[in-house]
N, C-alpha and C positions, 0 to 999 in steps of 0.2 A: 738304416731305418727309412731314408727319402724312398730308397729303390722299393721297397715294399709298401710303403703308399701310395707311390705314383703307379706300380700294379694293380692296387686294389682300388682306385681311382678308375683304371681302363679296362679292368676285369666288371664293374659295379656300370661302368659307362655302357659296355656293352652288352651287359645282360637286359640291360634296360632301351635299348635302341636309341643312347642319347649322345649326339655328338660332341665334338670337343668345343668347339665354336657357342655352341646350344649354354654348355657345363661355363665357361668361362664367361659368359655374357654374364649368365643367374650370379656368377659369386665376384663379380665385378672385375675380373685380372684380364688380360689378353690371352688370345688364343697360345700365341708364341710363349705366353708365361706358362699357361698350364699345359702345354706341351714339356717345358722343363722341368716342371713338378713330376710330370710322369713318365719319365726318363730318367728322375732321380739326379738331374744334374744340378738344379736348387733345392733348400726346404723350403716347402712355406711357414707362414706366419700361423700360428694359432687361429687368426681370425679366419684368414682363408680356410684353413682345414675345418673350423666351424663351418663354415658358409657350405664348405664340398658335402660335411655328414649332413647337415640339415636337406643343402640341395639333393643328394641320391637317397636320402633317407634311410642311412644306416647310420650305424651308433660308430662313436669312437673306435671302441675295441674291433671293429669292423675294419675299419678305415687305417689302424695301425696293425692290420693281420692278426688279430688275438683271437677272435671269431672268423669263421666262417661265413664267406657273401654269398646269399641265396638269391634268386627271383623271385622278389613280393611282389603280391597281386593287390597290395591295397591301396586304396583309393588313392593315396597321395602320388603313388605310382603313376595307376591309369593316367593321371590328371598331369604327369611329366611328360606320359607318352604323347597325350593328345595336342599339347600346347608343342612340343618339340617337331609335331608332324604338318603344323598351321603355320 
């Protein structure tokens, strides 16, 4: 299960031009932490995996592979991309 979040983690990161560095600031871990989340070599905490769905703004079922991750174009998007590029 770790291995297919921390997929859908860098699958979701990179549809959306957001770096690892950028993703791990937002949801408060280190870099080197969410590198291991998405490598699947730790789980995270619930809290964390709250902070990653809110922060890429997909839903759980997203986030645990049960859905499909798409490229949204909504606003809360744009607003990740633009802060990520400043």
């Amino acid at each position: 299960m770790s291995d297919t979040i921390g997929k859908n983690i860098v699958k979701c990161r990179k549809l959306n031009g957001i770096s690892q560095r950028y993703l791990a600031d937002k949801i408060g871990i280190s870099s080197q932490g969410l590198l291991k989340i998405e490598k699947g070599i730790v789980s995270p905490r619930a809290a964390t995996l709250k902070k990653v769905a809110e922060t890429l703004c997909i839903t759980p079922n997203q986030l645990f592979g049960l859905e499909e991750i798409e490229e949204d174009n909504s606003s809360i998007l744009q607003r990740l991309r633009r802060e990520h590029k400043e």
